[in-house]
C-alpha positions as CSV (number, residue, x, y, z in Angstrom):
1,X,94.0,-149.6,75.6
2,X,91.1,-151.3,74.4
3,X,87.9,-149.7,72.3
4,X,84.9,-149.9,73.5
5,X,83.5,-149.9,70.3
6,X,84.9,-153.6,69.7
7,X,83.3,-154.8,72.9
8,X,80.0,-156.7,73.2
9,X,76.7,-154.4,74.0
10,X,73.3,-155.7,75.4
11,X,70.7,-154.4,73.9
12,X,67.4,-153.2,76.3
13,X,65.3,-156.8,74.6
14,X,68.1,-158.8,75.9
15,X,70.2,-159.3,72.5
16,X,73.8,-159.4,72.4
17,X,76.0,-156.8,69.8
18,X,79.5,-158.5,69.6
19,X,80.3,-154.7,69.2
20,X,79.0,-151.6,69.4
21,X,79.0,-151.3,65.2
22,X,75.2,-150.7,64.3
23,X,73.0,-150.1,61.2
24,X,69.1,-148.6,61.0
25,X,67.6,-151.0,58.7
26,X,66.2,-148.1,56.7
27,X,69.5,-145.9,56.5
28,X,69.3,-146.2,52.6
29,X,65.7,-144.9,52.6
30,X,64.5,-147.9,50.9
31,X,62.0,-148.5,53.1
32,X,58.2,-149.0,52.0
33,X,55.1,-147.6,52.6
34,X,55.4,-147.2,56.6
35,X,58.9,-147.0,56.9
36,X,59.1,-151.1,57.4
37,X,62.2,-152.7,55.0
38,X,60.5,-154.0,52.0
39,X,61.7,-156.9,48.9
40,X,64.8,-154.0,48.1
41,X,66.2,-153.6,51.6
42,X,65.7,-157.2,52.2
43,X,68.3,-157.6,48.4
44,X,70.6,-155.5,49.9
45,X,70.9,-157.0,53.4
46,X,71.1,-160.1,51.5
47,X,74.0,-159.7,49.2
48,X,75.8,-157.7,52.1
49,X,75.4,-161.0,54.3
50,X,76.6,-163.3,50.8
51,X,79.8,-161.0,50.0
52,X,80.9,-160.9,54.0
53,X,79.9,-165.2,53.9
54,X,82.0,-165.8,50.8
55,X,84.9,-164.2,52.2
C-alpha cells in the first residue's frame, strides 16, 4: 500500500507539493518584526537548499 504522504498535493493557489511533507517558514521563530522571514530565516533556508543541492 502506498502513503499518501509521498503523493502530490494541490495547494488552494493552484501550486503543486510533490508530497504532502510541509514546513511554516517561521517554525524556528526567526521571524522579524511582523512575523514575515527576515535575512536569518532566508540563511537558513539557504544552506538547507545548498546541503540537499550538493548531495
Amino acid at each position: 500500500m502506498t502513503s499518501p504522504v509521498f503523493s502530490p498535493f494541490i495547494l488552494p493557489c493552484g501550486i503543486t507539493l510533490s508530497n504532502r511533507l510541509a514546513k511554516a517558514a517561521v517554525e524556528e521563530n526567526m521571524a522579524d518584526v511582523g512575523q514575515i522571514p527576515g535575512s536569518t530565516l532566508m540563511r537558513l533556508y539557504t544552506s538547507w537548499l545548498l546541503f540537499h543541492v550538493a548531495k
